[in-house]
ROSE-4610 file (N, C-alpha, C; in Angstrom, 1 decimal, always signed):
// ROSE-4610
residu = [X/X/X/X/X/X/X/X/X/X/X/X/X/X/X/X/X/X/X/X/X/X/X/X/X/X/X/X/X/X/X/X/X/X/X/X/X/X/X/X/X/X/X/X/X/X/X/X/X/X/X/X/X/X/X/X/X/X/X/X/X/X/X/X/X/X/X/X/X/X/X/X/X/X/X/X/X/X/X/X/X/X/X/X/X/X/X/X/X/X/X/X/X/X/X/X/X/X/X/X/X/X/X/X/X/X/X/X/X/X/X/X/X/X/X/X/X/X/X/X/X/X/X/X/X/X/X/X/X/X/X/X/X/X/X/X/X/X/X/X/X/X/X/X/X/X/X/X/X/X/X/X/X/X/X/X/X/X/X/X/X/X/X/X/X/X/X/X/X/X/X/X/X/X/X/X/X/X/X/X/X/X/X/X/X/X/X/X/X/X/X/X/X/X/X/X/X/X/X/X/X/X/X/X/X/X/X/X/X/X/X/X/X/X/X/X/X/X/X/X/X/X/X/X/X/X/X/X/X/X/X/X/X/X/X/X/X/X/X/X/X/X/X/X/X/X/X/X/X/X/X/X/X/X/X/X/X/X/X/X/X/X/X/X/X/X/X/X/X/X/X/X/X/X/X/X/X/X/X/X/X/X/X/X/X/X/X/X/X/X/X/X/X/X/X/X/X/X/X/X/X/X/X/X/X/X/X/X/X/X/X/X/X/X/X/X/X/X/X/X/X/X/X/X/X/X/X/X/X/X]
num = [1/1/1/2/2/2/3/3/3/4/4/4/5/5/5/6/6/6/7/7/7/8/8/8/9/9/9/10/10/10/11/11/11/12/12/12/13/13/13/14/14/14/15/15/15/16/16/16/17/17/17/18/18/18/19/19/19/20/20/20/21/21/21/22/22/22/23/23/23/24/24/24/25/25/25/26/26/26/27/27/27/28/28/28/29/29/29/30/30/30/31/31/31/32/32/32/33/33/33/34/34/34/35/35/35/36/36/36/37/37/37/38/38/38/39/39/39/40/40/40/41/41/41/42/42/42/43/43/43/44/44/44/45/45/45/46/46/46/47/47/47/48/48/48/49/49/49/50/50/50/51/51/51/52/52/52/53/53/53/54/54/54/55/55/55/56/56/56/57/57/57/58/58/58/59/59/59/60/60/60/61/61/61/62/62/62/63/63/63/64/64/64/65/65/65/66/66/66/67/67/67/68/68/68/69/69/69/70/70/70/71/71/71/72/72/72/73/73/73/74/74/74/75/75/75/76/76/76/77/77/77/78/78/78/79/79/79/80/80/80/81/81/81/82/82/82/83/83/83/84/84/84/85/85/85/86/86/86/87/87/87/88/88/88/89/89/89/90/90/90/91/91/91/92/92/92/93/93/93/94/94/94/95/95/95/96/96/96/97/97/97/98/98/98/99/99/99/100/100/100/101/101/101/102/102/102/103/103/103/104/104/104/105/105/105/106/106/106/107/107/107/108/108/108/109/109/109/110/110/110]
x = [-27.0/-25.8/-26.0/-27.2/-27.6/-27.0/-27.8/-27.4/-25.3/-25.2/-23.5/-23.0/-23.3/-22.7/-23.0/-24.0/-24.4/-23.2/-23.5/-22.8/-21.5/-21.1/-20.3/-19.1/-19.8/-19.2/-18.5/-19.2/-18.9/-17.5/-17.1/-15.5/-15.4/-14.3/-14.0/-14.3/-13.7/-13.5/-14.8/-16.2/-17.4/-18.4/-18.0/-18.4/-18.1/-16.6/-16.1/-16.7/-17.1/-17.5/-19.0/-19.6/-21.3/-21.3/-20.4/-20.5/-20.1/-19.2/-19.5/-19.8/-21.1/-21.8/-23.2/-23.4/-24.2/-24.2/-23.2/-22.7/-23.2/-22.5/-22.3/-23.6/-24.6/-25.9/-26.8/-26.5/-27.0/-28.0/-28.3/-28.8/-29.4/-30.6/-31.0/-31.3/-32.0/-32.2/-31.0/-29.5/-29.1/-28.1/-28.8/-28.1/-28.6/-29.3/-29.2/-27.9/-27.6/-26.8/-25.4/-25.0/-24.4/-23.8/-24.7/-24.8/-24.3/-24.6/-24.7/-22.5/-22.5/-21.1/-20.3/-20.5/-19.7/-19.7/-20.7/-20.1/-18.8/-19.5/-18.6/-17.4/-16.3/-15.1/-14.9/-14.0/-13.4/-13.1/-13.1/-12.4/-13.1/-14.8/-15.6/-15.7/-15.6/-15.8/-15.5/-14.5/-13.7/-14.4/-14.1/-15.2/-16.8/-17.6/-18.6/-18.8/-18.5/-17.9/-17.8/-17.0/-16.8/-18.2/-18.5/-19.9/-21.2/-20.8/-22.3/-22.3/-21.1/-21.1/-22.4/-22.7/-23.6/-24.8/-25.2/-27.0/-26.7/-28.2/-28.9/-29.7/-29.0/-30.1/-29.2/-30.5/-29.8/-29.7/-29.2/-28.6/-27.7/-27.1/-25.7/-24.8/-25.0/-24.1/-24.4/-25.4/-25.6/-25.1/-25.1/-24.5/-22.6/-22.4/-20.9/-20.4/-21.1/-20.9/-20.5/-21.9/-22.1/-20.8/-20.5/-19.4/-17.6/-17.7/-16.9/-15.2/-15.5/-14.3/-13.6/-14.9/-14.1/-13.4/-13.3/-12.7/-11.1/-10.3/-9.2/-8.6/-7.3/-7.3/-7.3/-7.6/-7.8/-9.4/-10.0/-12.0/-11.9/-10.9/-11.7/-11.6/-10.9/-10.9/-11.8/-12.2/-13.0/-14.5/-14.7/-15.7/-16.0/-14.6/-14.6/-15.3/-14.7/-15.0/-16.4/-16.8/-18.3/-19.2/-19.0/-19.1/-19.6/-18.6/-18.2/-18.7/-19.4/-19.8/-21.1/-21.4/-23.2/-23.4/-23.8/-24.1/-24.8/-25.9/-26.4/-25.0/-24.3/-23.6/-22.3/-22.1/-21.0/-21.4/-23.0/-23.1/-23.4/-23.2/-23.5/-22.4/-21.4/-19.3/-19.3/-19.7/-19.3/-20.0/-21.2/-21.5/-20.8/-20.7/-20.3/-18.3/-17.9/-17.1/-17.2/-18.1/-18.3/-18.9/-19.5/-19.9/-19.2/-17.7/-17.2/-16.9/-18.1/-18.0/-17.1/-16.4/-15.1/-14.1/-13.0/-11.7/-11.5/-11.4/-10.7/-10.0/-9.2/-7.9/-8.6/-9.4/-9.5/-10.0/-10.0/-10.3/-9.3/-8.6/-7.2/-7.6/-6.3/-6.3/-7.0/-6.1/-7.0/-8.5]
y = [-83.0/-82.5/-81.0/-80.4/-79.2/-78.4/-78.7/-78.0/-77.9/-79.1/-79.4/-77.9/-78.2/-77.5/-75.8/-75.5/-74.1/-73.6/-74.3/-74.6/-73.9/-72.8/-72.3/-72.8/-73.1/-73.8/-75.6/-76.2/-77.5/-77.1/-78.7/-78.5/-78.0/-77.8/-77.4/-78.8/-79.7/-81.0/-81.8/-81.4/-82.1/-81.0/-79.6/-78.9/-79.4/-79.5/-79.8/-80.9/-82.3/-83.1/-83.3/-82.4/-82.3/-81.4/-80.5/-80.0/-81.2/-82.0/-82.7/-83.6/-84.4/-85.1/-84.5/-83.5/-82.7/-82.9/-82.1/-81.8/-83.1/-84.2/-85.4/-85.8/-85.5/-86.4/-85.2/-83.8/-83.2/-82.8/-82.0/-81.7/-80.7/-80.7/-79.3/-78.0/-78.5/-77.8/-77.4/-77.8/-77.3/-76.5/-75.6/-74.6/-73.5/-72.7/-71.7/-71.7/-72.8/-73.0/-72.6/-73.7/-73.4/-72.1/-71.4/-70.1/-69.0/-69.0/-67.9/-68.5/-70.0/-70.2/-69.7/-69.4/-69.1/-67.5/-66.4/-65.3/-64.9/-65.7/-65.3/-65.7/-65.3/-65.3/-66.5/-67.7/-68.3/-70.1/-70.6/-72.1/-73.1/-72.7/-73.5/-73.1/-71.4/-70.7/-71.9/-71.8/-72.1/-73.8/-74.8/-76.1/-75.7/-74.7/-74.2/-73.7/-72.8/-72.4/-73.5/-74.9/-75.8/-76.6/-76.6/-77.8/-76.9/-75.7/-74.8/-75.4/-75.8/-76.3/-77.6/-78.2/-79.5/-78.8/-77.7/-77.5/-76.3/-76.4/-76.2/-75.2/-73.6/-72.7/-71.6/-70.8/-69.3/-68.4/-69.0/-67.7/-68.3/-69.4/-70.1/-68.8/-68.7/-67.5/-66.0/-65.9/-64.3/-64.2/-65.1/-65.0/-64.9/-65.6/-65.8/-64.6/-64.1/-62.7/-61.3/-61.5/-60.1/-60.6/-61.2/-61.7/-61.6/-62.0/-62.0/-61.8/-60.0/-59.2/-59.4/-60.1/-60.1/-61.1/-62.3/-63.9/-63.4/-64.3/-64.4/-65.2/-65.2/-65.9/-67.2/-68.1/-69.6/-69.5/-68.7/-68.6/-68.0/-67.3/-66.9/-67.9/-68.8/-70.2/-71.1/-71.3/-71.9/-71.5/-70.4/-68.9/-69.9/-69.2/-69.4/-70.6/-71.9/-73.0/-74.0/-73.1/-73.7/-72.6/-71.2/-70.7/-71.3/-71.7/-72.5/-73.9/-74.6/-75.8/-75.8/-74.9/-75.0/-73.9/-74.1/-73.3/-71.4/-72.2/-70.5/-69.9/-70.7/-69.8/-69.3/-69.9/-69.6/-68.3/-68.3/-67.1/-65.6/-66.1/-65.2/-64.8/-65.2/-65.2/-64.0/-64.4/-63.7/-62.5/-62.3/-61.2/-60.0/-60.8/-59.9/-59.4/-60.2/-59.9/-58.7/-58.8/-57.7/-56.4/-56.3/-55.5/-54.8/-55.2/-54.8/-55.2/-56.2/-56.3/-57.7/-58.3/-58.6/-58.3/-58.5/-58.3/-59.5/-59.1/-59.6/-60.9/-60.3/-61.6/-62.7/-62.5/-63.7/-64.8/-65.0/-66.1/-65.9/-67.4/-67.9/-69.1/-69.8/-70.7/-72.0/-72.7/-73.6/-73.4]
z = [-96.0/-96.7/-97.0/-97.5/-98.0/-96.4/-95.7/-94.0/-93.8/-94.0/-93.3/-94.6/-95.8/-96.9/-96.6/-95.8/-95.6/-93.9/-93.4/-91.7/-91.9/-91.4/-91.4/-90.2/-89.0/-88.1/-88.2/-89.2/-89.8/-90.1/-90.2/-90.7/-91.9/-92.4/-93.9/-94.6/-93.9/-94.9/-94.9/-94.4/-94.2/-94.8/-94.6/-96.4/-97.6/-97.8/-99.1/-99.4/-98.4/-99.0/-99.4/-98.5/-99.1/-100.4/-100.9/-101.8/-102.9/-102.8/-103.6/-103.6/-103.1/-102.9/-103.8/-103.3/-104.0/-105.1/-105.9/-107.0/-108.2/-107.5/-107.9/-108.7/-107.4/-107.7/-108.4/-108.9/-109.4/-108.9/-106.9/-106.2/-106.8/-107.5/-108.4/-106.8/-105.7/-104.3/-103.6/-104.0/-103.6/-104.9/-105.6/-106.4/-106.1/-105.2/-104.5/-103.3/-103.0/-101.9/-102.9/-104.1/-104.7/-105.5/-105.9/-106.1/-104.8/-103.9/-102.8/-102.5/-102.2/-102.3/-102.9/-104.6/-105.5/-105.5/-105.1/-104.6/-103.5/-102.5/-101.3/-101.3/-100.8/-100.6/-100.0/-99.4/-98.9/-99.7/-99.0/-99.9/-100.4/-100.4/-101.3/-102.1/-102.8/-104.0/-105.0/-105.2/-106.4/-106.6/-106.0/-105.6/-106.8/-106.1/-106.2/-107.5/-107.9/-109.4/-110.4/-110.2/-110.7/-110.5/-109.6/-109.4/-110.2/-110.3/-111.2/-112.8/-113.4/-114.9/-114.8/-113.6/-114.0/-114.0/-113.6/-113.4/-115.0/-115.1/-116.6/-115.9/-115.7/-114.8/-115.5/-115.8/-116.6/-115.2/-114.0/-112.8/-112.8/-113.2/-113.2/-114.3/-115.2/-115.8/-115.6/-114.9/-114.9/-113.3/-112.2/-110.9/-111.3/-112.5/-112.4/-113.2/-114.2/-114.9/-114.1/-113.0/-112.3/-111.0/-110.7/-110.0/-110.4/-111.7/-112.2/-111.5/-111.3/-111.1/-109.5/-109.2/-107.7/-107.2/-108.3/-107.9/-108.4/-107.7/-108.3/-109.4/-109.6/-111.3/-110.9/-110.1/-109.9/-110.1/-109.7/-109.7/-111.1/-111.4/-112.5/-114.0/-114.1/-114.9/-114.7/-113.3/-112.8/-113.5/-113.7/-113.6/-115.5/-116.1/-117.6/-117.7/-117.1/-117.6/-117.4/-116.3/-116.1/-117.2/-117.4/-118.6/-119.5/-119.7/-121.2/-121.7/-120.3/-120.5/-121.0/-121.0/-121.7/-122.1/-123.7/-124.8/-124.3/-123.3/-123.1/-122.2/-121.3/-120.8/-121.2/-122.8/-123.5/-124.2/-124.5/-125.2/-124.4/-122.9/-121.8/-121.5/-121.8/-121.6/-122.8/-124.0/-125.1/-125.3/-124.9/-124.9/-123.4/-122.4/-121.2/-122.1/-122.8/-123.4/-124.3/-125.5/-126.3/-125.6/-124.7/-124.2/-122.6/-122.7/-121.7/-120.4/-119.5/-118.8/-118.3/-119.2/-118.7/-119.9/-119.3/-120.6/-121.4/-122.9/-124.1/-123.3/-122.0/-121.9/-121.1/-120.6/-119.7/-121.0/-122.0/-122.9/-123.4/-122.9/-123.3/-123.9/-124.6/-125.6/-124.6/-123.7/-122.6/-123.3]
C-alpha cells in the first residue's frame, strides 16, 4: 500500500484508497509518505492533511505551518483541523498565529 500510495502512475482511486488504508491502521512508516503528500499540489493533499491529525509527530505541525500559504481554502481547514487535533499542534497554530506567520482569519468559529 505504502508503494501504490507513492505511484504516481497508479490510479487516483487505488492511491486514495491506500492512503486510507494507511491512515486507518495508523501506518506510523507511512508518515513520511504522508507528509511529502500534504506539501505537494494535486488530489491527495487535502485526504493527506486530514490523515496527519492521527499520528503524534512534531513534523506533523511544523510541515503544515511552513506549508501553510500555499494550500487552498479547502487544505487550508483541512490544514486547521488536523492542527487543532492535538494539543502540541494547537499550540504550534497559535503561535504561527501570534507571530505572523498565518492570519488572524483563518481561525474561524467551526
Amino acid at each position: 500500500m505504502r508503494k501504490t500510495l507513492l505511484d504516481p502512475s497508479a490510479p487516483a482511486a487505488a492511491r486514495r484508497q491506500a492512503l486510507d488504508a494507511l491512515v486507518a491502521q495508523r501506518d506510523t512508516a507511512s508518515l513520511d509518505s504522508l507528509l511529502k503528500l500534504a506539501v505537494e499540489p494535486g488530489p491527495l493533499r487535502e485526504p493527506a492533511l486530514r490523515g496527519l491529525a492521527t499520528f503524534d509527530d512534531s513534523r506533523v505541525a511544523q510541515t503544515l505551518i511552513e506549508g501553510f500559504p500555499k494550500l487552498d481554502s479547502g487544505e487550508r481547514a483541512a490544514a486547521v483541523q488536523t492542527l487543532l487535533a492535538r494539543a502540541p499542534g494547537a499550540k504550534a497554530f497559535v503561535a504561527a498565529i501570534e507571530s505572523g506567520k498565518i492570519a488572524k482569519t483563518e481561525l474561524t468559529a467551526p
